[in-house]
C-alpha positions as CSV (number, residue, x, y, z in Angstrom):
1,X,55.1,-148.8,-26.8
2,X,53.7,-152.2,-26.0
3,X,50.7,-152.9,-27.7
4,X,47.0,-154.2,-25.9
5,X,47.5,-157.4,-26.2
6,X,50.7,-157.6,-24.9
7,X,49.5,-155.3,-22.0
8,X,46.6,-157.2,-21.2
9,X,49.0,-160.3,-21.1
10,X,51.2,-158.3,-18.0
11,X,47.7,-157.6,-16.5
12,X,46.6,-161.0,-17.1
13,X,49.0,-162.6,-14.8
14,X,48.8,-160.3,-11.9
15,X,45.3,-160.6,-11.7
16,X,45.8,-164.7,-11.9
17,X,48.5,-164.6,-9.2
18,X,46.4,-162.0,-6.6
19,X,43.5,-162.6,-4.4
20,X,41.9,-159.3,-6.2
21,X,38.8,-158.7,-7.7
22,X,38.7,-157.7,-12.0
23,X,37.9,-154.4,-11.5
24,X,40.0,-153.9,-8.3
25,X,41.0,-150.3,-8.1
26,X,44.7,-150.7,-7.6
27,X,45.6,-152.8,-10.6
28,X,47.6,-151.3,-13.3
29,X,46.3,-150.4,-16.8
30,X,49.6,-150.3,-19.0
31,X,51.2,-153.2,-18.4
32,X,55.6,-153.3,-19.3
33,X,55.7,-150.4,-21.6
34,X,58.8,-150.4,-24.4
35,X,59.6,-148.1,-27.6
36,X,59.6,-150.1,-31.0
37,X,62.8,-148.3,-31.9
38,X,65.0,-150.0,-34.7
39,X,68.1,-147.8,-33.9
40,X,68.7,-148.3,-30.2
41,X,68.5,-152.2,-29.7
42,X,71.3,-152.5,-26.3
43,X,69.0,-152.6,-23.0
44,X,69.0,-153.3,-19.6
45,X,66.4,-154.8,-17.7
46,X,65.1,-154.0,-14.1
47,X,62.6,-155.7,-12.4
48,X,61.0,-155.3,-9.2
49,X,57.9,-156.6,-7.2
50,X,55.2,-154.5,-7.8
51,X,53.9,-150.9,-8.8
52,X,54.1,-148.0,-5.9
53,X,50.9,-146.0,-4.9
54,X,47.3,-146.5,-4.2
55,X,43.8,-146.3,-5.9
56,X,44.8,-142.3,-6.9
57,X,48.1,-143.7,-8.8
58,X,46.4,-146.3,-10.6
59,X,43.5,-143.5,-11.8
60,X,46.5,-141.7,-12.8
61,X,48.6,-144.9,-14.6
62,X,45.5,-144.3,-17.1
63,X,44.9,-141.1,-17.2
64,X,48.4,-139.7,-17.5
65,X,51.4,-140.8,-18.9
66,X,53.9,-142.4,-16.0
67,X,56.2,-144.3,-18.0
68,X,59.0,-141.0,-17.0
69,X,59.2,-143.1,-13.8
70,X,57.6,-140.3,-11.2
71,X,55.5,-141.2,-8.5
72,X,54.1,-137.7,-8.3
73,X,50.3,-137.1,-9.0
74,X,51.7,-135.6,-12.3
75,X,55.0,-135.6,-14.0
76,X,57.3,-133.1,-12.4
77,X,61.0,-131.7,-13.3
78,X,62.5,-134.3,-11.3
79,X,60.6,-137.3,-12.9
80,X,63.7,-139.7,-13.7
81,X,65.1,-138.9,-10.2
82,X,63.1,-140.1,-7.4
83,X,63.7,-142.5,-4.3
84,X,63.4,-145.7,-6.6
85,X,64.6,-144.9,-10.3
86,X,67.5,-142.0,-9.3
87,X,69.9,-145.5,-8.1
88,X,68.8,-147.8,-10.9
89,X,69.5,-144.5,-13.2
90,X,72.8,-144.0,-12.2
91,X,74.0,-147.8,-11.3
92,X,73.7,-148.5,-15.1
93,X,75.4,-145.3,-16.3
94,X,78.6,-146.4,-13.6
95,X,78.3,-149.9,-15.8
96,X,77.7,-148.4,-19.3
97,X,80.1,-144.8,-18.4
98,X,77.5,-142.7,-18.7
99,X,75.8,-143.9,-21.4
100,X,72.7,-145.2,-20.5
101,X,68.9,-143.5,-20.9
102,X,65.5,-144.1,-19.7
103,X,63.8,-145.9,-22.5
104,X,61.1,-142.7,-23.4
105,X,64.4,-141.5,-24.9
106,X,64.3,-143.4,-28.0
107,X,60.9,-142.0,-29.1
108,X,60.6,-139.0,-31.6
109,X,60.2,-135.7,-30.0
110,X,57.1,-135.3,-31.9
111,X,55.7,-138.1,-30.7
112,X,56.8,-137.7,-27.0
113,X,55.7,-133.8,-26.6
114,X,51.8,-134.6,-27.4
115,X,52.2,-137.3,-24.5
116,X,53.3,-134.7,-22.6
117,X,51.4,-131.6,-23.3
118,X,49.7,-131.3,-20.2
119,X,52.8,-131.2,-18.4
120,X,54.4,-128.0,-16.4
121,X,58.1,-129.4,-16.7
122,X,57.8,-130.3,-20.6
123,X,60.6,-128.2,-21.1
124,X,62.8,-129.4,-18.2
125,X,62.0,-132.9,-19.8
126,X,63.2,-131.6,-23.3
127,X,66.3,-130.8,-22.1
128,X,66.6,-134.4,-20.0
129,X,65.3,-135.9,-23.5
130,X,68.4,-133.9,-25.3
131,X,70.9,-134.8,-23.1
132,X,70.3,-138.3,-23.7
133,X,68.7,-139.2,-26.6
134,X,72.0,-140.4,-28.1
135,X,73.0,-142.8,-25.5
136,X,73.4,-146.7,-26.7
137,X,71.9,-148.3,-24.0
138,X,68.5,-148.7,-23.0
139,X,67.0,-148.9,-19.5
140,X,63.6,-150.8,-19.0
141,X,61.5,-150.9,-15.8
142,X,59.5,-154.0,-15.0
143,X,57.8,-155.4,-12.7
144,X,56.7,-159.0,-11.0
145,X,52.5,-157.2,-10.6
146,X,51.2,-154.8,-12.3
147,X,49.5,-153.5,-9.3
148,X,49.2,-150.1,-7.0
149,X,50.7,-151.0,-3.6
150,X,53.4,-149.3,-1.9
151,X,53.8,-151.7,0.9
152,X,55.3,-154.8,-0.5
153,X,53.6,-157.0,3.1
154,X,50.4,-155.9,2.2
155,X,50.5,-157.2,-1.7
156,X,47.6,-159.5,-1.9
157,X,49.1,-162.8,-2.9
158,X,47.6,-166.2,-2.7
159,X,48.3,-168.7,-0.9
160,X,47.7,-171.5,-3.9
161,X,50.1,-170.1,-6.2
162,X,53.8,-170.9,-6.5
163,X,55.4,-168.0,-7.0
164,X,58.9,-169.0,-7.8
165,X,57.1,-170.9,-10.9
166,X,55.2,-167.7,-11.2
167,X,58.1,-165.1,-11.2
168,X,59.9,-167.6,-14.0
169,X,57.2,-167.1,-16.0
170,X,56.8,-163.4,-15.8
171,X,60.2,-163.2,-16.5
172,X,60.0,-164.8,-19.4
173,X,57.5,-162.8,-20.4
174,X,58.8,-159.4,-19.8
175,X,62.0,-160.7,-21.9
176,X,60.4,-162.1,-24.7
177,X,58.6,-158.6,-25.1
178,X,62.1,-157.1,-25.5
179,X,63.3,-160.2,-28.1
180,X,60.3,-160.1,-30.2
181,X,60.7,-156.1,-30.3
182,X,64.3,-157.0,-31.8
183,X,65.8,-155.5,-28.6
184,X,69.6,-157.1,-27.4
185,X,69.2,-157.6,-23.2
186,X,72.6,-156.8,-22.4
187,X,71.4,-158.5,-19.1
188,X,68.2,-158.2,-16.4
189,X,69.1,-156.9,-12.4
190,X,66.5,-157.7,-10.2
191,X,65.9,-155.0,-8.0
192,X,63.7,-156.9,-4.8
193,X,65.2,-159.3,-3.0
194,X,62.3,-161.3,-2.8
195,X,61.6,-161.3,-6.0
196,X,65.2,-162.5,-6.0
197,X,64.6,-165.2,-3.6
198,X,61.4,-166.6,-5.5
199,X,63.8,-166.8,-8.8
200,X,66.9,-168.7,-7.0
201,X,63.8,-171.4,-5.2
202,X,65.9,-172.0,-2.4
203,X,69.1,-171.4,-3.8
204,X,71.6,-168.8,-2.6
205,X,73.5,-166.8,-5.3
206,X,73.9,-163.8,-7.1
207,X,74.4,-164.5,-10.7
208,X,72.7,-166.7,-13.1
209,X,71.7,-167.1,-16.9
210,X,68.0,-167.7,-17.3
211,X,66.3,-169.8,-19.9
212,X,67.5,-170.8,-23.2
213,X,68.0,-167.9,-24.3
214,X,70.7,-167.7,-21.5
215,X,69.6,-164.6,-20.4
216,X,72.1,-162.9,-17.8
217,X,70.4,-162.1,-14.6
218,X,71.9,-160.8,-11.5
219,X,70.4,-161.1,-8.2
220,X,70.2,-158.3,-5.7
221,X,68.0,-156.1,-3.2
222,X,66.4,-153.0,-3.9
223,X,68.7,-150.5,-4.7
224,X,66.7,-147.4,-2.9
225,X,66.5,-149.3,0.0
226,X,70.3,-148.8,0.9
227,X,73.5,-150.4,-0.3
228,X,77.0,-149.7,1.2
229,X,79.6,-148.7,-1.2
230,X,81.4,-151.4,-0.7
231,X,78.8,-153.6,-1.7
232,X,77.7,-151.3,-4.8
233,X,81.2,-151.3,-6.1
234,X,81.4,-155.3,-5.9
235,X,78.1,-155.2,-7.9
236,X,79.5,-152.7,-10.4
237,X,82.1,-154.6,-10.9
238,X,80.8,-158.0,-10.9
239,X,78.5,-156.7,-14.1
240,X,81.3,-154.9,-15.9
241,X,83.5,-158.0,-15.7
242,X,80.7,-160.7,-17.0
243,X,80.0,-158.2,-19.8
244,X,83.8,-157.5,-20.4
245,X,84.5,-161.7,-20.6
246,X,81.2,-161.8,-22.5
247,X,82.4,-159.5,-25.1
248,X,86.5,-160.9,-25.7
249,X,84.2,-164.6,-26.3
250,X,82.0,-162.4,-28.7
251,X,85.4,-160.8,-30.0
């Protein structure tokens, strides 16, 4: 888990980059949430434009847990399946061959069932928790606000900020998070594609390595919003054969 002041610094720069108020109802409490595992170090990291929801899902972000990725007004048996997460969840298992897990996975059971207690489907999340727990690679959910708002037009940006600076920096940020927590970014997919326009500036492509940590980061649309095979294959691909080339340099 991240700690406050790494939180606050997530919520920091969304409130900086929005025409909101400080105590606007719809901002986001938690911030890019991670585990502190030792063991479990490969990840992947998604990032997208902004939290889903409205006033009642930000209440929620702080009054029960949502890092299981559900967008219901509690967390429900098919938490790590919905419209957004279920094609991020199984893109990176086609990359990885099945072995890929939601982040929560990593955590004790100990410590994960008293997040949980209130829950109805705790046991259906055991079993999920179970069937993956062992699985090498990490998958982390960012995004470029930390704030409730399910249509992306009517985000509340400003009109005196550049965001392509802006979504550089938040990048940074969100990777740095996973470096300093000794985490190994296999590489970053951004899932918006205009958060992917802001990163290229003008540029048109699909692949690039970001900052000096040369960073992988492939460019792309969200995946819930529809993607041919064709194109989904290509993408699979395109990934496996970076990391493939990446690895026989390693080797």
């Amino acid at each position: 888990m991240t700690n406050s002041s790494t939180i606050n610094e997530f919520i920091k720069k969304t409130k900086e980059a929005l025409a909101i108020s400080e105590h606007d109802p719809r901002l986001g409490v938690r911030g890019f949430e991670f585990d502190n595992s030792t063991s479990e170090k490969d990840c992947v990291l998604v990032i997208g434009l902004n939290l889903a929801g409205d006033e009642e899902d930000a209440k929620n972000e702080e009054d029960i847990r949502t890092y299981l990725y559900s967008l219901k007004k509690s967390i429900k048996s098919k938490y790590a399946y919905n419209k957004y997460y279920k094609p991020i969840y199984e893109l990176m298992n086609d990359i990885f061959d099945n072995d890929a897990k939601w982040h929560w996975c990593n955590k004790s059971w100990n410590i994960l069932s008293k997040e949980i207690e209130h829950s109805k489907d705790k046991n259906v999340i055991h079993e999920e928790y179970l069937n993956h727990q062992n699985r090498k690679v990490s998958i982390y959910i960012g995004d470029m606000f930390y704030y409730h708002e399910t249509s992306s037009k009517k985000l509340p940006l400003k009109k005196s900020i550049s965001y392509p600076q802006y979504c550089k920096e938040m990048l940074e940020l969100h990777i740095e998070s996973l470096i300093e927590a000794d985490k190994n970014i296999k590489f970053v997919y951004i899932n918006n594609s205009q958060v992917s326009q802001w990163l290229c500036d003008s540029d048109i492509k699909t692949f690039t390595v970001f900052g000096d940590r040369k960073i992988p980061v492939f460019f792309g649309r969200m995946l819930s919003g529809g993607i041919d095979s064709f194109s989904r294959l290509r993408l699979v691909n395109e990934i496996k054969d970076y990391l493939n080339k990446l690895e026989s340099k390693i080797e």
